[in-house]
PAMI-208901 format. One record per residue: residue in one letter; z negated, y negated, x negated of N, C-alpha, C in turn. Coordinates in steps of 0.001 Angstrom, whole numbers, plus 524288, in hexadecimal, padded with zeros to 5 digits. Each point is the difference from the previous one (the first is absolute). Layout:
N
AZYXZYXZYX
...
REM end
This chain:
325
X48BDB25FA4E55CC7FD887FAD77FFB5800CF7FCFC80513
X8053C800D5802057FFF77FCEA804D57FE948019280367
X8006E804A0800857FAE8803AF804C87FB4A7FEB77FFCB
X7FEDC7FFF37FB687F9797FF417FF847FF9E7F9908036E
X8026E7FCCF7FD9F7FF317FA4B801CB800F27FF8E805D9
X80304801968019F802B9802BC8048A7FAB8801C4803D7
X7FCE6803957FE837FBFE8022D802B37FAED7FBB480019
X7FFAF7FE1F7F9E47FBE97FC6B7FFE2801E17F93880527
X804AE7FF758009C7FF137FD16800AB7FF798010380788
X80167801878001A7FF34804268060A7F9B87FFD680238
X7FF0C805557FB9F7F9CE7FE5B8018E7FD047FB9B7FED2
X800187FBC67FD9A7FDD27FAC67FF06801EB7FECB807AD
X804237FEBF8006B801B27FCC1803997FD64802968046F
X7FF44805AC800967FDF2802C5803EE7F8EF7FF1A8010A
X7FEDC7FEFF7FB387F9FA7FE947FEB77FE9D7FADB803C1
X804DD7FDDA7FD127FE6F7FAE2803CB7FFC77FDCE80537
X802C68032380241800FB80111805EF7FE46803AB8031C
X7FCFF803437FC5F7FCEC804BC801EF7FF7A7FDE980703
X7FB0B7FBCE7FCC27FD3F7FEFA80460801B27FD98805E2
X805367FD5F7FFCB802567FDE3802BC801C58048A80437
X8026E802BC7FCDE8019F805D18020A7FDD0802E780419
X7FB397FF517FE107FC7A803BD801EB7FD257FD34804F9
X7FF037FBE07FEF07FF8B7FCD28057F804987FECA803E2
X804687FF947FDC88051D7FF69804CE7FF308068980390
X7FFF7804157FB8680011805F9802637FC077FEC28035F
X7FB1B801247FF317FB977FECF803F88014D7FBFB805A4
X801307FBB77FF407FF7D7FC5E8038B804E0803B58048B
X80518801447FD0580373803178047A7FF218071880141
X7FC30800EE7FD0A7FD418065E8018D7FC687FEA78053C
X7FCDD7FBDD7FF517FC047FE86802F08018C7FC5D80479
X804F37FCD57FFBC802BE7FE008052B80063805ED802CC
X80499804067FF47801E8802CD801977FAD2803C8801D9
X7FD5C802397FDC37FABD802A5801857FBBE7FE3B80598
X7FF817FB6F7FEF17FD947FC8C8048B8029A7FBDF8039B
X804EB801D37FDF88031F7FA4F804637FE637FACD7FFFD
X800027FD6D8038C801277FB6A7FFA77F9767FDDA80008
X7FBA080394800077FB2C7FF71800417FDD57FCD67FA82
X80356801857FB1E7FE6C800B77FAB1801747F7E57FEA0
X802DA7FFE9802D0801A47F7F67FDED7FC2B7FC77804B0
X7FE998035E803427FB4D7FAFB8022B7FD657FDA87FE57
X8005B7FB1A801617FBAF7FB947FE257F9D2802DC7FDC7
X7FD80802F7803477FCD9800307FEB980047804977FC2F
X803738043A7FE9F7FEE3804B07FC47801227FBCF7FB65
X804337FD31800BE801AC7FB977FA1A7F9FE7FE867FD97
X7FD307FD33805977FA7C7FED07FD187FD6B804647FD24
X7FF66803418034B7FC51804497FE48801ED803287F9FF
X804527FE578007A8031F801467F9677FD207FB617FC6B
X800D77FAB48001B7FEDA7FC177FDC97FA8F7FFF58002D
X7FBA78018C802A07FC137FEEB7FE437FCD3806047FE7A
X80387803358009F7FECB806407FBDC800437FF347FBFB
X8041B7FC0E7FD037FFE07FF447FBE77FE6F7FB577FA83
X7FD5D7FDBC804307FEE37FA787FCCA7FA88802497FD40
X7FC5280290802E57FAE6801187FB5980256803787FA4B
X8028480425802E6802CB803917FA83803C47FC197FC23
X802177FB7E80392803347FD527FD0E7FDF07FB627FB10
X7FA5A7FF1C801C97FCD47FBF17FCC17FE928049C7FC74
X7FD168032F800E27FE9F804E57FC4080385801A57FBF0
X8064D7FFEA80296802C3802667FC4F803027FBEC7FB52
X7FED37F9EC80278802057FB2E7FC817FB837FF347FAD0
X7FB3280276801D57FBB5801577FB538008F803937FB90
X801788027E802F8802B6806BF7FC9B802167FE747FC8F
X803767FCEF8022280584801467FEDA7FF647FE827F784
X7FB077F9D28003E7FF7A7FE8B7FBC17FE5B803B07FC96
X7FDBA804558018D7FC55804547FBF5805AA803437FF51
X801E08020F80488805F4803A77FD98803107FE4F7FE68
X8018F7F9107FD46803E87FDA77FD9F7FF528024B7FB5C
X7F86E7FE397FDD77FF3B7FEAF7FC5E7FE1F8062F7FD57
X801F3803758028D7FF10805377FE9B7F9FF803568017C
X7FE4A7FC9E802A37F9C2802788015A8016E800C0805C6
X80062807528024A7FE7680109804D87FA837FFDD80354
X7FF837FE84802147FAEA800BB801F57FF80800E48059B
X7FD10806487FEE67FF9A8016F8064E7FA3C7FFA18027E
X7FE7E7FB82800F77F96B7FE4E80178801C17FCDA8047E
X804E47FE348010A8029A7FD00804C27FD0E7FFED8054C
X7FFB680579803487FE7080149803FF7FA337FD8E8001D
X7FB75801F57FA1B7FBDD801418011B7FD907F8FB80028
X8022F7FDEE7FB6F7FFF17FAB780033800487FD288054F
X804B1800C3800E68015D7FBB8806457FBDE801EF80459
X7FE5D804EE7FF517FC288027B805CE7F9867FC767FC5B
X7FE50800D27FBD27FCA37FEFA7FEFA800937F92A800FE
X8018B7FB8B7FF888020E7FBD3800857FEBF7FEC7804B9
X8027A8018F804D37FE987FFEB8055A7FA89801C5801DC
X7FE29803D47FD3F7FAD68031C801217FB6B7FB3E7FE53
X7FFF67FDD07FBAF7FD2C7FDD07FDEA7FE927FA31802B0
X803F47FD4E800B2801F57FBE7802DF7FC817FF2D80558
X8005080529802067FF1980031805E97F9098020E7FD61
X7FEA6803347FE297FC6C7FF8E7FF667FAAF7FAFC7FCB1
X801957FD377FD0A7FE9E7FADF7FF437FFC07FBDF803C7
X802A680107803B3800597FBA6805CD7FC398030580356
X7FFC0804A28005A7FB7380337802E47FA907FE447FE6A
X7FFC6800487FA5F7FA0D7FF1F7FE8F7FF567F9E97FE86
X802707FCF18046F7FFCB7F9E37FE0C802E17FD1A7FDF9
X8029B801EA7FC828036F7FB887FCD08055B7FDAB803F0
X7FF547FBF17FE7B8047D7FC7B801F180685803E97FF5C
X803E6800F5804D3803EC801C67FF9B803FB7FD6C7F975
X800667FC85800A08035E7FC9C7FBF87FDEF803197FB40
X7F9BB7FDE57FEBD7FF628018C7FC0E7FFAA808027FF09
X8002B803DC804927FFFE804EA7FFB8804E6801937FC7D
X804B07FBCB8028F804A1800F17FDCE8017B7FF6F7FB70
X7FD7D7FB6A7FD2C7FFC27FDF27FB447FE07804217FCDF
X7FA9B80328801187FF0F803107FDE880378805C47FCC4
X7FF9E800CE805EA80422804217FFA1804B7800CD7FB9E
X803647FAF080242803447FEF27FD807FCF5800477F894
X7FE557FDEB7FEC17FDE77FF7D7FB4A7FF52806527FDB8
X7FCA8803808019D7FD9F804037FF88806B38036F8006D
X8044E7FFFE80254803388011F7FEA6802AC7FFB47FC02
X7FF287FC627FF15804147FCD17F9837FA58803F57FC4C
X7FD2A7FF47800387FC608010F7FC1480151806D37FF30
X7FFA880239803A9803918054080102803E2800AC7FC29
X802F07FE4580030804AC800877FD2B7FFD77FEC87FD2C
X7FE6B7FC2C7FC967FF0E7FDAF7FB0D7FB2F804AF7FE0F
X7FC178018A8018F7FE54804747FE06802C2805557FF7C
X803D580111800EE802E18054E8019A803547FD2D7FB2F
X801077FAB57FD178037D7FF4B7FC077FD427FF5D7FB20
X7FA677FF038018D7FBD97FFAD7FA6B7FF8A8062C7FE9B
X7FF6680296803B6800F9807167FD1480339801717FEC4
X804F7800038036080538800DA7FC48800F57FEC17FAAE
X7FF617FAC37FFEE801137FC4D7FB5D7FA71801A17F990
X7FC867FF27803017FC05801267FAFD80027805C57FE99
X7FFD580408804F78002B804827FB7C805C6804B88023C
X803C97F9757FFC2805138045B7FDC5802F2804C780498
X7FC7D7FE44804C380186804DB8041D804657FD1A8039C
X80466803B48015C803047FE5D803EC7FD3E7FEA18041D
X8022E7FABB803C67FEC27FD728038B7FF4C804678044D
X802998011D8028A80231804E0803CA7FD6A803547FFB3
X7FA8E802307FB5C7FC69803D4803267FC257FB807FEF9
X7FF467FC047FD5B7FBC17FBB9801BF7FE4C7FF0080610
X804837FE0080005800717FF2D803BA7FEC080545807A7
X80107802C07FE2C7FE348050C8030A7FB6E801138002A
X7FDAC7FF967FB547FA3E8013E801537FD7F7FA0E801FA
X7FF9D7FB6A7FD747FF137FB7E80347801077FEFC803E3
X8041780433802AA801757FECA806627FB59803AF80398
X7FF0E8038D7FD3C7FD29804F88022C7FA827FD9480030
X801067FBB17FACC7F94B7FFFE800567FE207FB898060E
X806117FCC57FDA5800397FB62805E07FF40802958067C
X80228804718006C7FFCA801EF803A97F9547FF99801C3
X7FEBB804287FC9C7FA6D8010D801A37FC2A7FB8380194
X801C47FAA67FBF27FBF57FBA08008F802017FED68060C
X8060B800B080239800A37FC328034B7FCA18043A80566
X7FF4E8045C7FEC27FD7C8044B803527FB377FF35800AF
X7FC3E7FDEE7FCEA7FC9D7FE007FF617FCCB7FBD08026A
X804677FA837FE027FE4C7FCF880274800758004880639
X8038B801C5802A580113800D28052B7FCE880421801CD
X7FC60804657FC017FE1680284804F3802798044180027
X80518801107FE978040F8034F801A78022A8004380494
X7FFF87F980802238022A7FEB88051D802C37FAF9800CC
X803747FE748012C802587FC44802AC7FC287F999802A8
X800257FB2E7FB417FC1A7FD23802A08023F7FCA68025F
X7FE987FEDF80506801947FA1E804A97FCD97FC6B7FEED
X800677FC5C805387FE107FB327FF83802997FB297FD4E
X80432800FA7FEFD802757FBF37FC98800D37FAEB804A7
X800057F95E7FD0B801327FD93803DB806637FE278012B
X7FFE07FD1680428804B37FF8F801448023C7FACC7FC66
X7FD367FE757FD478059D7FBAE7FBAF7FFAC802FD7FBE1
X800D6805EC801288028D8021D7FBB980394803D0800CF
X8018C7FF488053680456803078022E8068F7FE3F7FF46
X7FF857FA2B7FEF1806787FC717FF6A8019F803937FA79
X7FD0A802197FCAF8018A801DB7FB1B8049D80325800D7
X7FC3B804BC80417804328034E80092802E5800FC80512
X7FE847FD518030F800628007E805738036D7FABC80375
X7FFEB7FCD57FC55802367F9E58020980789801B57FF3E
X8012B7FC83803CF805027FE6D7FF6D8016A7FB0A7FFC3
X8039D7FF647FE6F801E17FBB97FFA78051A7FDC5804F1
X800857FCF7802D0801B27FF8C803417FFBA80437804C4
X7FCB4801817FFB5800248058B802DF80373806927FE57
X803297FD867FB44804E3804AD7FF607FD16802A87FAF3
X800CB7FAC97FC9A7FE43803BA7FA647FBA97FF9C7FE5A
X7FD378053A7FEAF7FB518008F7FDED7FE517FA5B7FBBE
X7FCAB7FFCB7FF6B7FEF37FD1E7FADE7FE7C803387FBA1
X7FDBA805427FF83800228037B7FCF0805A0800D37FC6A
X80255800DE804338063A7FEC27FDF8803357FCC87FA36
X7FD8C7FA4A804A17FFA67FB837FD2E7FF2F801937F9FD
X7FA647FF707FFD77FD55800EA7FA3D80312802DA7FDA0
X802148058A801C7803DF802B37FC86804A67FF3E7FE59
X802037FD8F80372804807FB847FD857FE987FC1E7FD5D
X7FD617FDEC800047FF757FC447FDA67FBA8802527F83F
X7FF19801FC7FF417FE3C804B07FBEB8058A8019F7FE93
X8031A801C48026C8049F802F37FE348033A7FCA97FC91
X800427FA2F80176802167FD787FDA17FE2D7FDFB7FC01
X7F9F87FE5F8006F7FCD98006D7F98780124803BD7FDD6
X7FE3E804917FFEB802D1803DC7FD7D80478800EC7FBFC
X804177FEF9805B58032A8003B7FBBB803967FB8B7FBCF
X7FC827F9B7803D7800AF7FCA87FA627FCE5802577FAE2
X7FAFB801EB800E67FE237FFA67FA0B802C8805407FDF9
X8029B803FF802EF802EE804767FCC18047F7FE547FD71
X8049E7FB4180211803AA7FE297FEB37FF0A7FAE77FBD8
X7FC3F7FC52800087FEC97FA8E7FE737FB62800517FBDB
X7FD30801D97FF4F7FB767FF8F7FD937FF89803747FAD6
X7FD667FCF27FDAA7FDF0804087FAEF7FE408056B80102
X7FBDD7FF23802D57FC6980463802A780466804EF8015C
X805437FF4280454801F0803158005880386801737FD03
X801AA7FDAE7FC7F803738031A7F9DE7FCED8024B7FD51
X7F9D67FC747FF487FCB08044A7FC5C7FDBA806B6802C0
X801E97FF50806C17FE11803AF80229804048054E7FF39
X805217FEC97FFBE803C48032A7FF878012A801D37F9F2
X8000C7FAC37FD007FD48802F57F9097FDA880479800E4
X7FB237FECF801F67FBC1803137FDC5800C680570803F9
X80142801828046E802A180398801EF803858029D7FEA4
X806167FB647FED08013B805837FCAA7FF7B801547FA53
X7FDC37FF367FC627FDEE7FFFF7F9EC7FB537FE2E80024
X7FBAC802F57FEF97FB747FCAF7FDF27FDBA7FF487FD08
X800C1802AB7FB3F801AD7FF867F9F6804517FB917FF3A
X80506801128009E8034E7FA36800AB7FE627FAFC80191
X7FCDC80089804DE7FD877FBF0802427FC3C7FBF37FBA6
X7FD91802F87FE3C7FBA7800137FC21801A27FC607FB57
X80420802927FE5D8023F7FF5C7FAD68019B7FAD48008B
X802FA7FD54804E3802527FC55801827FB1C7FA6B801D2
X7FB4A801217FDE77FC2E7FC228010D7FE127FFDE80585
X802698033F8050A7FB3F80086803837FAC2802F47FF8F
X7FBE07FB91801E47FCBB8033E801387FDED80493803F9
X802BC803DD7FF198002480481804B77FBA88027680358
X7FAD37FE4F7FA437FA3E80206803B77FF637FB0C80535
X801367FB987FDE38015C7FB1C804BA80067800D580485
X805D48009B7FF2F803E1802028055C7FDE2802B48018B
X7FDC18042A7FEDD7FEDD8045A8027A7FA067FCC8802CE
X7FCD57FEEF7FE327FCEB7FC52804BB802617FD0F80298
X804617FC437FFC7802227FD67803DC800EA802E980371
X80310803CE7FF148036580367804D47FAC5802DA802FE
X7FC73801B57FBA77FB55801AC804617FDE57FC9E802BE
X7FEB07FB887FF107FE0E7FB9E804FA802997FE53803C1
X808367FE4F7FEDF802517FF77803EA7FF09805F08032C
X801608031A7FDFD800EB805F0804DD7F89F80045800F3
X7FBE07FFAF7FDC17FC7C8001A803677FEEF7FA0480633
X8029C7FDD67FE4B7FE6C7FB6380294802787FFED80433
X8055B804397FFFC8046C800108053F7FE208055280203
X7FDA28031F7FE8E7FF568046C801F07FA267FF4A80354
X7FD2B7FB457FE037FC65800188029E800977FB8080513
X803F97FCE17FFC4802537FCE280257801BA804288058D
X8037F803267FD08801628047B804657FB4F802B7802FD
X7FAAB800967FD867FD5E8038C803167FD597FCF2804F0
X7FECC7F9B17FD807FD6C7FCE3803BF804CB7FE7680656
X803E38005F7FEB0806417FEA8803C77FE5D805D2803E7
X800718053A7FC457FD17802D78037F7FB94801808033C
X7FB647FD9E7FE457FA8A7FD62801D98027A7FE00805ED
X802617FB197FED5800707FDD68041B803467FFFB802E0
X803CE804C380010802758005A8026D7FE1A80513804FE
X7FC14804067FD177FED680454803527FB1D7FE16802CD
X7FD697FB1F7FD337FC7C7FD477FFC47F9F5803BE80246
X80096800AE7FA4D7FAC4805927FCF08005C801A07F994
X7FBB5800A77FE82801A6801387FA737FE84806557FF6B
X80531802317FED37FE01806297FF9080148800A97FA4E
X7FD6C804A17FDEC7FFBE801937FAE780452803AF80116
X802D7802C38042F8022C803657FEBB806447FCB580151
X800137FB387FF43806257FD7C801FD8047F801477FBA9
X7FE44801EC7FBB78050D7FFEA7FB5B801B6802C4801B4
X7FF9C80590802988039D8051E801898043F800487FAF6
X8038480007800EA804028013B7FD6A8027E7FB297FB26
X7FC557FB9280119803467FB307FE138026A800767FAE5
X7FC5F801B97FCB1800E3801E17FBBB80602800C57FEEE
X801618059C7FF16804578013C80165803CF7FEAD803E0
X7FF6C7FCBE804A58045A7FC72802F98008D7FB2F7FAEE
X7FBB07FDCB7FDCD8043C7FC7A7FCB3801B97FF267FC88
X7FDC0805D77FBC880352801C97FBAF8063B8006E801D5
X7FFAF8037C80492805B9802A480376803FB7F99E800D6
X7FD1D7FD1980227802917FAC7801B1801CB7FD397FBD0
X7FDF9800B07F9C98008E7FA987FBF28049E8052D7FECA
X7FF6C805367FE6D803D1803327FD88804177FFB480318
X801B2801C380559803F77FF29803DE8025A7FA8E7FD72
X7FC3E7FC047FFD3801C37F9628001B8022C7FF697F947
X7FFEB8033A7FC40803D6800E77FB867FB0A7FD747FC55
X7FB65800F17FFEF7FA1D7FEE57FBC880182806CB7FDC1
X801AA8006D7FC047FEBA8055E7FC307F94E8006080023
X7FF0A805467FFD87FA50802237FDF57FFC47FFC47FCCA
X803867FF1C7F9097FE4B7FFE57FD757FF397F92E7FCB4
X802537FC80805007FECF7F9EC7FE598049A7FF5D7FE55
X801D07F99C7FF998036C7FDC37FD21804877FD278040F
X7FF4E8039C804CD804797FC54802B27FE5C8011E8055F
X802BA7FC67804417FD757FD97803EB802767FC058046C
X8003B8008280452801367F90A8014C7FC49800AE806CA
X7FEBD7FA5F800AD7FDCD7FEEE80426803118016580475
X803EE7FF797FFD580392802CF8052E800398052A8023A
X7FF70802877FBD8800BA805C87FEE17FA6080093803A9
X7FC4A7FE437FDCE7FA45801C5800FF800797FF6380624
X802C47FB1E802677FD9F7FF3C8060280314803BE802BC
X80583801447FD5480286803418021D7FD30804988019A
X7FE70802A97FB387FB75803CE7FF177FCDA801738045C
X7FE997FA56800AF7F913800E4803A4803A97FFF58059E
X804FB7FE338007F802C97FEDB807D480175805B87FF34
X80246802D77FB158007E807D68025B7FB028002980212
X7FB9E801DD7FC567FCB1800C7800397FD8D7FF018058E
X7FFF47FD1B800F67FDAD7FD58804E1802EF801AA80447
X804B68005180110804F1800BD802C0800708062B80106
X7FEDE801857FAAC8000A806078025E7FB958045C80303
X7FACB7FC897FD3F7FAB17FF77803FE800A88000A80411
X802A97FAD8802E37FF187FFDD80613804E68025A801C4
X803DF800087FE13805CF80437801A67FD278040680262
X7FC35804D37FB207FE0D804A4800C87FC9E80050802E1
X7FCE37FBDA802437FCFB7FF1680412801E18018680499
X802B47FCAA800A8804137FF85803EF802D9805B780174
X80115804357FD81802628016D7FF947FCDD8076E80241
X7F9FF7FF577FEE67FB8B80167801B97FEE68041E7FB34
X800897FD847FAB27FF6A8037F7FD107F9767FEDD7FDB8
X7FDCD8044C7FE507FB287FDE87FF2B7FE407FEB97F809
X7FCB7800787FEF87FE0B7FA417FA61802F0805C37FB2C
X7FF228065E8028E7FFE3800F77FD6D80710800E67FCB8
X803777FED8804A180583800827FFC78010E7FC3C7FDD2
X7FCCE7FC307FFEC803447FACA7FEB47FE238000D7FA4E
X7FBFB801D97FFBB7FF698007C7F7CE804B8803417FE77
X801E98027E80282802F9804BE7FD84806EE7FB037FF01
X7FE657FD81803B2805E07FC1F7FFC57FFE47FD0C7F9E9
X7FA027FD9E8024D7FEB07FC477FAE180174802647FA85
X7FB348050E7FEF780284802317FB78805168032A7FF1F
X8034D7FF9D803248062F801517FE58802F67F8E87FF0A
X7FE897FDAB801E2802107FA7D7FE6B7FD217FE747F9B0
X7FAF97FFF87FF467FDCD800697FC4D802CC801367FCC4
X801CD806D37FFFA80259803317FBDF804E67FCFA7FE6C
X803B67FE8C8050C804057FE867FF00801A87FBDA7FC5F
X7FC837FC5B800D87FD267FB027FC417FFC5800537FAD2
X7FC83804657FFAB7FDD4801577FA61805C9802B17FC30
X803E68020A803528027B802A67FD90805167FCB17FFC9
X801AE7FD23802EC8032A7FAA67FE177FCE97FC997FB34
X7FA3C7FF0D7FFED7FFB77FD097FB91800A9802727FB89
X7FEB5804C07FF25800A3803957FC0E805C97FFC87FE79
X8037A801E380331804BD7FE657FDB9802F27FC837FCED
X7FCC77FBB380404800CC7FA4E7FE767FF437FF8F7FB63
X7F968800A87FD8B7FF2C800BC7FBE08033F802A67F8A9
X80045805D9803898053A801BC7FD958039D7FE3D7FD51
X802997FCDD8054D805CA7FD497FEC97FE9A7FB5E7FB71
X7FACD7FDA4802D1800667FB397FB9A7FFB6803087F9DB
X7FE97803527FF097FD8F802757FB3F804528010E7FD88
X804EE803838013F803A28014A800F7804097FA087FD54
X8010A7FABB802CC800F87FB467FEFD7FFB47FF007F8F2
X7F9D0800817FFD07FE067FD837FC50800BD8030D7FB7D
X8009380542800B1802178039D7FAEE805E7800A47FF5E
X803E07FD8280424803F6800487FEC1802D77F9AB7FE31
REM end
């Protein structure tokens, strides 16, 4: 009995620091690897603004993997978002309002990827897969199967402005999100009913939330930041390509799981997540740096991934383990 508690409480405590861990290792693998090249002013930037689009993307997520709905449409969403944007300002429409659009047609995204789940009963997570596939193609579409310019220049401060000259304002926004965030995960109805219904949703149920609800809330907040994220990328490469999600997808499943969000919902914290997205981001431009190419650095990602997945599992375990003894 005391072994068991003994182990459980080990791995809990290890869960929680995963992530800390794993960024101190990195930051002194990657001093020592690149010397004194890796703390310059400017790689610091190039860290900080690697990670602020994945980081708005992954503060969206993060609401669908509290509340037990994965959804991997991330990438296709945020590229379609930017694509669309830039193409509505091409054929006339006012920039402001391209964005507005966009933005909208994102949320609507996701909230459709939760009207199929929800009405006929299918896990989110291949909903969501094929609605990304289908997003892909539209965003292929509208572009042509090319990369559109022409964007104007008061829509470059989005992603491209600094603030005093040092810090991005992209940045900004993500700090400043991080901390909404994680008031409404700590303070709000919304985020107790989000962690209910994540981890029990039968319990949830039973207990008077409305869970088909939430589950649209969390799809409009995470469509509304993910499309938030694609336009930050718009204007930051300042072009809308259909093919910009690359990998996003999976960088911010990897970033909310690293940051202590279980895949299977229920627990979570905003710290964890940004932590998440500075590996993530950190080990990007480390491996850059380092002259490794996209395809080495997936191979990093998914061994951190694994590592992730298999601390929460434990985690899981142990709590299970707790509750039967």
């Amino acid at each position: 009995m005391e072994k068991n508690n003994y182990i459980s409480s080990l791995v809990t405590g290890l869960k929680k620091s995963t992530a800390q861990i794993i960024l101190v290792v990195l930051i002194v693998f990657f001093a020592i690897a690149c010397g004194g090249v890796f703390f310059s002013v400017n790689n610091l930037i190039s860290i900080v603004r690697q990670v602020t689009t994945m980081g708005i993307a992954a503060l969206g997520i993060s609401f669908l993997m509290i509340s037990g709905n994965l959804d991997f449409s991330t990438g296709q969403v945020y590229a379609f978002t930017g694509t669309l944007a830039a193409f509505l300002y091409n054929a006339g429409c006012p920039i402001f309002l391209s964005c507005l659009i966009s933005l909208f047609c994102s949320i609507i995204i996701f909230c459709l990827t939760c009207w199929i789940s929800t009405t006929f009963k299918i896990g989110r997570l291949v909903v969501s897969m094929a609605v990304g596939t289908a997003v892909g193609g539209l965003a292929c579409i509208v572009a042509s199967n090319k990369t559109i310019y022409g964007l104007p220049d008061s829509v470059r401060w989005l992603g491209q402005g600094y603030l005093f000259d040092v810090i991005p304002i992209s940045t900004i926004i993500f700090a400043i999100l991080a901390l909404i965030v994680s008031f409404i995960f700590r303070k709000t109805y919304l985020g107790r009913y989000m962690f209910a219904v994540g981890g029990n949703e039968d319990v949830a149920r039973l207990s008077g939330i409305n869970v088909t609800v939430i589950k649209y809330l969390t799809s409009i907040i995470g469509g509304a930041l993910v499309g938030l994220a694609g336009l930050v990328c718009m204007s930051r490469t300042f072009s809308g390509s259909p093919f910009a999600g690359g990998s996003l997808s999976q960088d911010v499943i990897c970033a909310a799981v690293l940051g202590g969000v279980s895949v299977s919902g229920g627990t979570g914290k905003t710290s964890g997540i940004v932590t998440g997205v500075i590996i993530t981001g950190t080990m990007a431009v480390g491996l850059n740096m380092l002259g490794m190419n996209t395809n080495s650095q997936d191979i990093f990602k998914g061994g951190l991934l694994v590592l992730a997945v298999v601390i929460d599992g434990a985690s899981k375990r142990s709590t299970a383990i707790k509750v039967k003894n």
